[in-house]
N, C-alpha and C positions, 0 to 999 in steps of 0.2 A: 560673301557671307561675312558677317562681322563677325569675333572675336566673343562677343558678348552672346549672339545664338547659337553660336557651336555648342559653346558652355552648357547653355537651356538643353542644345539637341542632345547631347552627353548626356547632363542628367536624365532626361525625360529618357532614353532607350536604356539605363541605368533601372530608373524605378519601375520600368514596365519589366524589364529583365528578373530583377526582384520578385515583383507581381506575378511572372509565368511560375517562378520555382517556386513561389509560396502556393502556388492552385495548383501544380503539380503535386506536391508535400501532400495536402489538406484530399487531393483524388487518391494517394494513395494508403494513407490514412484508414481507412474504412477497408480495404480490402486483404484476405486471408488467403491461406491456402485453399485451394478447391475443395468446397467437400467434408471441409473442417472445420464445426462449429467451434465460435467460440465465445466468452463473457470477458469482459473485464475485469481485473486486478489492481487494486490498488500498488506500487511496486516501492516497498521499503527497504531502505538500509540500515542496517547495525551492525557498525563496523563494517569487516569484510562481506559478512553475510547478508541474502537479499531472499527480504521475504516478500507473497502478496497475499493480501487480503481479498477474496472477494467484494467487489464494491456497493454490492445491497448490503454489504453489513458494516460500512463506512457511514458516520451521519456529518461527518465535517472534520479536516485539520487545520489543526491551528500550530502556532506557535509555541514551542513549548516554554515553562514556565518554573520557576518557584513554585515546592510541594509543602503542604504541611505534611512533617513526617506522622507515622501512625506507630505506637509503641507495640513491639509484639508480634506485627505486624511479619509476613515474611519477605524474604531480603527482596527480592522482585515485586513488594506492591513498594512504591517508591514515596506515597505518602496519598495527600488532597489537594486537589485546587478547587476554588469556586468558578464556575463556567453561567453564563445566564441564568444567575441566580441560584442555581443548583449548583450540589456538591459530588463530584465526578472523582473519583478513586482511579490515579494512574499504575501500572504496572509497566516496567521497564520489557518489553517484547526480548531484548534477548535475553536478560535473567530468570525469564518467563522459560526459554526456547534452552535453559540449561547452560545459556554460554556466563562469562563471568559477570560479577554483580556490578554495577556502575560505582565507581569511586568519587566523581564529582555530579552537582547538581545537575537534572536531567537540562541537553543542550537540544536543540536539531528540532521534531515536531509530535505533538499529541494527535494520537488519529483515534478522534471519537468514534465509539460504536455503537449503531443501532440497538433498540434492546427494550425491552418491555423492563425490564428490571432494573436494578443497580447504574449508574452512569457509570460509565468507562472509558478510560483513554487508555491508550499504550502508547509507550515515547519510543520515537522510534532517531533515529541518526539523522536521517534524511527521508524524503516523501521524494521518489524519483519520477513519478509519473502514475499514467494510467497504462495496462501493457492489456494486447487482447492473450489469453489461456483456453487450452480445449476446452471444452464442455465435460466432457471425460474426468479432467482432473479435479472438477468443482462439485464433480456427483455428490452428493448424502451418502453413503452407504445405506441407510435407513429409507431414502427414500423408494414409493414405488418404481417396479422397474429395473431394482437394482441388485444388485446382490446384498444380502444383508452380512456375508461372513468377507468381503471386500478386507485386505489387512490397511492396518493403519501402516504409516512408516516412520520408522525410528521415535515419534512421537506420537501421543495421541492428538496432539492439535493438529499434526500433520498431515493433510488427506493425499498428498503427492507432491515428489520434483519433477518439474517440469520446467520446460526451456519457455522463454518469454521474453520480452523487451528485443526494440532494435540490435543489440547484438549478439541476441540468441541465448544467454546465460543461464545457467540454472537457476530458477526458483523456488523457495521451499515456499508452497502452498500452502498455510495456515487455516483451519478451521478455530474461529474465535471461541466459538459457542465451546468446543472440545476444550478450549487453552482455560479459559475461565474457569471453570469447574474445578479445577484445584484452588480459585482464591474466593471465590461468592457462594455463601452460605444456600 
């Protein structure tokens, strides 16, 4: 054997080696604990702290951006940007969430929200992934089925922490629709 098909035969068991641990990744990808329903999460960083979103109330992230500031305004809505045309009101998710208010212009990504009303971003540090969440944590309290006196925790946007993402971490579960209500008329 030459020199020159060892090479080829190396790569080629090289990229097939590749190939197996990528379809291995992607088979286990999809699968949960027995038993244990669950939805996807959006998984955001600010700062130390890691929040998720349900992903029906995600409509796109982007990049985050230069805001036109809004006079008045409180310290957590961070100003405007124009998005396809329309004009979308960010709110800084931890200044939102009570942690301190941003000192420089928003960096890391806007995570547009779903929404019959008002467009919405919240800038978030980092957009870490999608993570799967019980079913359990993502309940309404309002909805049928469910208990209606369910406590909120430590916030009202907060519907649950809950453990999530590959290395299991706490996640503070956000309910957007709750968080919003203190800045949309």
């Amino acid at each position: 054997m030459t020199e020159a098909s060892e090479i080829e035969t190396g790569e080629a068991a090289r990229h097939r080696a590749l190939l197996d641990e990528r379809s291995a990744s992607l088979a286990r990808r999809g699968r949960t604990r027995a038993g244990v329903a669950t939805r996807p999460v959006l998984l955001c960083l600010c700062g130390e702290d890691r929040y998720g979103l349900p992903l029906g109330e995600v409509s796109q992230v982007i990049p985050a951006r230069s805001c036109t500031p809004v006079p008045g305004a409180p310290d957590a809505v961070l100003g405007l940007v124009a998005l396809s045309g329309r004009v979308v009101s960010v709110i800084g998710l931890a200044a939102a969430m009570g942690g301190p208010d941003p000192a420089a212009p928003p960096q890391g990504h806007f995570v547009v929200l779903r929404g019959g009303g008002a467009a919405v971003a919240l800038a978030v540090d980092r957009v870490e992934g999608i993570v799967p969440v019980p079913v359990a944590a993502l309940a309404d309290p309002a909805s049928p089925g469910e208990p209606r006196d369910r406590p909120r925790l430590g916030s009202e946007a907060v519907s649950v922490y809950a453990a999530a993402g590959p290395q299991g971490g706490a996640v503070v579960i956000i309910d957007p629709r709750h968080l919003l209500r203190r800045y949309l008329p």
